[in-house]
C-alpha positions in Angstrom: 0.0 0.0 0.0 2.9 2.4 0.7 4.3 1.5 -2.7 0.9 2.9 -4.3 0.9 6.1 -2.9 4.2 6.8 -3.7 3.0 5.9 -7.0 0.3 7.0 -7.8 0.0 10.2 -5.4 3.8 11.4 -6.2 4.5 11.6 -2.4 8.4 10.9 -0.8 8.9 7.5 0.8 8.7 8.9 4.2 5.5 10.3 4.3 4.3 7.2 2.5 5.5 5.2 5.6 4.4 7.5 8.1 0.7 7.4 6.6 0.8 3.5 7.0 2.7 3.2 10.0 5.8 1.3 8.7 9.5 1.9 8.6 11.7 2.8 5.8 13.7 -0.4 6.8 10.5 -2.1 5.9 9.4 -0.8 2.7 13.3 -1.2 1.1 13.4 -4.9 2.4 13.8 -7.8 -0.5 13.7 -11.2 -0.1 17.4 -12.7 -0.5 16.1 -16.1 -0.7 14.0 -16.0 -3.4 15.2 -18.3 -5.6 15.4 -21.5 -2.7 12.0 -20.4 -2.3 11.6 -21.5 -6.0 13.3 -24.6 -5.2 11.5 -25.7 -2.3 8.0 -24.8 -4.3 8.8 -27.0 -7.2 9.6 -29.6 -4.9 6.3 -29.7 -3.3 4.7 -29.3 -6.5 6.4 -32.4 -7.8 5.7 -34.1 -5.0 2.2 -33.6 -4.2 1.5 -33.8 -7.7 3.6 -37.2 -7.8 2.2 -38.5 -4.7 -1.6 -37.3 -4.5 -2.2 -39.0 -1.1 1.1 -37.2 0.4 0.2 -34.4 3.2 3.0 -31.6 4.3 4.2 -34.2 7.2 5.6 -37.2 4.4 6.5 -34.1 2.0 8.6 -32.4 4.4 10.4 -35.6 5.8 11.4 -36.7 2.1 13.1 -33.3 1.5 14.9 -33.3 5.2 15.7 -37.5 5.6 15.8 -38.7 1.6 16.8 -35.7 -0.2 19.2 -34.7 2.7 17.8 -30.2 2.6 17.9 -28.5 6.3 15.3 -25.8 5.3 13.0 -25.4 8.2 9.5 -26.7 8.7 8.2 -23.4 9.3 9.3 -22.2 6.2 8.7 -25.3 4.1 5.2 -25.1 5.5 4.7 -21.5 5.0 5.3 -22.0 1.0 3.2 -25.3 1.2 0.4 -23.0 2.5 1.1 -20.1 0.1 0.7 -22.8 -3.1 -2.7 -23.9 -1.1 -1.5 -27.9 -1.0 -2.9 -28.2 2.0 -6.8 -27.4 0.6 -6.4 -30.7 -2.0 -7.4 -33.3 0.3 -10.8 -32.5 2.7 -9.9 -34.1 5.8 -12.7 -37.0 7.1 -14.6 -36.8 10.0 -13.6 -39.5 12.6 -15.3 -41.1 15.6 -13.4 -40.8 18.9 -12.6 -43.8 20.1 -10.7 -45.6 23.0 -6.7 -46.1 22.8 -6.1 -49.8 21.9 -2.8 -49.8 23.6 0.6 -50.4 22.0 1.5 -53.4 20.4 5.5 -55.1 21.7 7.9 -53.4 18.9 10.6 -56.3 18.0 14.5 -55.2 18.8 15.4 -57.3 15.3 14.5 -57.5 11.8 12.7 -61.1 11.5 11.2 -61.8 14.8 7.4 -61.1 14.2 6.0 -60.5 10.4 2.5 -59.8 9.6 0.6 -60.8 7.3 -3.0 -60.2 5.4 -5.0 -60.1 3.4 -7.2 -57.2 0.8 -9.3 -57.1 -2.0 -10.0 -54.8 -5.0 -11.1 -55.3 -8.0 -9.9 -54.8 -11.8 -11.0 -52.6 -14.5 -13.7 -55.5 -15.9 -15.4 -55.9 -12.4 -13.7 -59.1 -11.8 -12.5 -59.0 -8.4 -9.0 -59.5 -7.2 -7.2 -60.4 -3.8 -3.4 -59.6 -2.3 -1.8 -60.9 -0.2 0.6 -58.7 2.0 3.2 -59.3 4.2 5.5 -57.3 6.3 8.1 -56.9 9.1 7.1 -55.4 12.3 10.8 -54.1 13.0 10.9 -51.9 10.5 7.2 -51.3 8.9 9.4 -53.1 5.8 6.1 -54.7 3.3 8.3 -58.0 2.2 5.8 -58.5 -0.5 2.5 -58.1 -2.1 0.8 -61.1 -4.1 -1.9 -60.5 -6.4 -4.5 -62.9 -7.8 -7.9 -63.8 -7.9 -7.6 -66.4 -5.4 -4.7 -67.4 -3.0 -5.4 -70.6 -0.9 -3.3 -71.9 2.0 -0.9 -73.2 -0.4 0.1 -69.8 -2.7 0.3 -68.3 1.0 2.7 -71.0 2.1 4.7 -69.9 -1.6 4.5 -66.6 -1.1 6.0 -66.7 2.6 9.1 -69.0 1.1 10.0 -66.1 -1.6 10.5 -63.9 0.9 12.5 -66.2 3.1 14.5 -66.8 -0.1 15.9 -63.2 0.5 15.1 -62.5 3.7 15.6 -65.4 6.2 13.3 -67.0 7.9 11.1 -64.8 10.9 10.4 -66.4 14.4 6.8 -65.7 14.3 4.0 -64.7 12.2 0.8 -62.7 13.2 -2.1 -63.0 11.1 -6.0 -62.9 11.8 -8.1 -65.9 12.0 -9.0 -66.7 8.3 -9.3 -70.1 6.4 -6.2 -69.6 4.9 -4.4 -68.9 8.1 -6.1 -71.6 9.9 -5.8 -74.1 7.0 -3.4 -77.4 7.4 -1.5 -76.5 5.0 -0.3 -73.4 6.4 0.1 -75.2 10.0 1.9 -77.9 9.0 4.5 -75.6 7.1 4.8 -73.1 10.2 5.7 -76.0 12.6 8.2 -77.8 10.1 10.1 -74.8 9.8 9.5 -74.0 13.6 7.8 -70.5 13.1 5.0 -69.1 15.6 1.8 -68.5 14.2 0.2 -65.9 16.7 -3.4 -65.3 16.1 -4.9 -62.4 17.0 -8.6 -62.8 18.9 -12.0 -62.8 16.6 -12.8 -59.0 16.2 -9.9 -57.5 17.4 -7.9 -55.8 14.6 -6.1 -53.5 16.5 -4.1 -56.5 17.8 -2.7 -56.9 14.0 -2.3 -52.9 13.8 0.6 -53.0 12.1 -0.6 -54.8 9.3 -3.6 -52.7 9.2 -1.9 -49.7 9.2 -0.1 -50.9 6.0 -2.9 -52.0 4.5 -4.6 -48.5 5.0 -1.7 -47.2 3.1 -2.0 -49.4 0.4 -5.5 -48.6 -0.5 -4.6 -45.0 -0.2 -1.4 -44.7 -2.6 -1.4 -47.7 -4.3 -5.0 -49.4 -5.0 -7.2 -46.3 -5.0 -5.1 -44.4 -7.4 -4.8 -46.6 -10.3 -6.9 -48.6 -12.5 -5.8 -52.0 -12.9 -6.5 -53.9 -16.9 -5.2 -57.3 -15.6 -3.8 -59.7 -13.1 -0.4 -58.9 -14.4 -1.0 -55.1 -14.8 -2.0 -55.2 -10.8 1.1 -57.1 -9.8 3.7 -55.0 -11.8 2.0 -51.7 -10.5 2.3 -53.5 -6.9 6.0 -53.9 -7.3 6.8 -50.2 -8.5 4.8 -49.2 -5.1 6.6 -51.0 -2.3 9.5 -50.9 -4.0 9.0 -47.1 -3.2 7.2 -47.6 0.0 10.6 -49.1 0.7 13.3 -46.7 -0.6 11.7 -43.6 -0.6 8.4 -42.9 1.1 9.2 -41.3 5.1 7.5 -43.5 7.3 6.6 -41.2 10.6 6.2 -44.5 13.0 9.9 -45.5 12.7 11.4 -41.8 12.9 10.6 -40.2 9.7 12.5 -42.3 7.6 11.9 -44.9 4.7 12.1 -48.5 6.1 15.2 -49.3 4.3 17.1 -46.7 6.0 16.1 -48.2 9.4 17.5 -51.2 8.3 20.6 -50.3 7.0 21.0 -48.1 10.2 20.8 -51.3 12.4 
């Protein structure tokens, strides 16, 4: 407003300043930082634009823990708010409910894995299952199996892959499905001497780290695509935790991608 009047009524600076109760020091200040401003926009614009389900949190801890910038939060946040990223998604309401309680974190990679299953559907209505499997430790998803049906025995071959470059975990927690309950899968479990710990009938929050995953999943990975075949679904799966892996800050181990954990221990 100062810079108007001295514009358009032809009056000195001072007077300008005086009229709208500023200092000179004020009206003569630049940015000098304008051009990491520029930086740090177009990196949440790729971002956000890359990652549709991302919020400022996962945004700002890929630039600080991945992509190894120290700018601020307070200043990342204030350009996330100027581009108005934070109006794309309209927040839900929730229900309040009671705290579960936490669930025992393992000290080690391969002590408890979880394990479960979700379904979806492909672009010809046919419906589709996966299969998903991950490491407590680190929130690391080992794998996710796609199909339109996966018995006892494709779990059993799924759970071998992984041990193929993994090793073998010393328990797994599922839920109390057929497949899980099958056998099959029983028989495996106590050949190879691994705990199956079932959670109780209705209680989900015992498996919540599984959940949890499985949430994210259907957020950034099954809700944003459309899927033209068994094959399609599976390659699309791969390219995901692949960067659920490597890339995507996870804020329940620190902020960090759950490779990173793992090559920090």
């Amino acid at each position: 407003m100062a810079k108007n009047i001295v514009v358009d009524r032809q009056v000195s600076i001072r007077f300008a300043c005086i009229c709208m109760g500023i200092s000179e020091t004020c009206y003569r200040y630049e940015a000098k930082l304008s051009s990491e401003n520029q930086q740090i926009a177009g990196w949440l614009l790729r971002l956000t634009t890359t990652h549709k389900r991302w919020g400022f949190g996962l945004c700002f801890l890929y630039l600080r823990n991945v992509k190894g910038y120290g700018w601020n939060h307070k200043r990342v946040y204030r350009i996330y708010r100027e581009l108005e990223l934070n109006f794309r998604i309209k927040p839900k309401r929730r229900l309040k409910r009671d705290y579960p309680g936490d669930l025992d974190v393992p000290k080690a990679p391969n002590q408890v894995w979880s394990m479960d299953f979700m379904s979806d559907q492909l672009a010809s209505g046919k419906t589709i299952r996966t299969f998903n499997v991950m490491d407590d430790y680190n929130r690391e998803g080992l794998g996710i199996e796609v199909d339109t049906s996966l018995p006892s025995a494709r779990v059993v071959r799924a759970l071998e892959q992984v041990i193929e470059w993994r090793g073998k975990p010393a328990a797994l927690r599922c839920d109390n499905g057929p497949e899980y309950l099958s056998q099959t899968l029983v028989e495996w479990a106590n050949k190879h001497r691994i705990t199956l710990l079932y959670i109780q009938p209705g209680k989900p929050t015992q498996n919540a780290y599984i959940e949890r995953f499985n949430r994210t999943v259907r957020h950034e990975w099954l809700d944003m695509h459309q899927f033209e075949s068994i094959a399609h679904a599976q390659l699309l799966a791969t390219q995901w935790l692949w960067q659920y892996n490597n890339e995507r800050p996870n804020t329940a181990i620190g902020g960090v991608p759950p490779r990173q954990l793992m090559k920090a221990a």
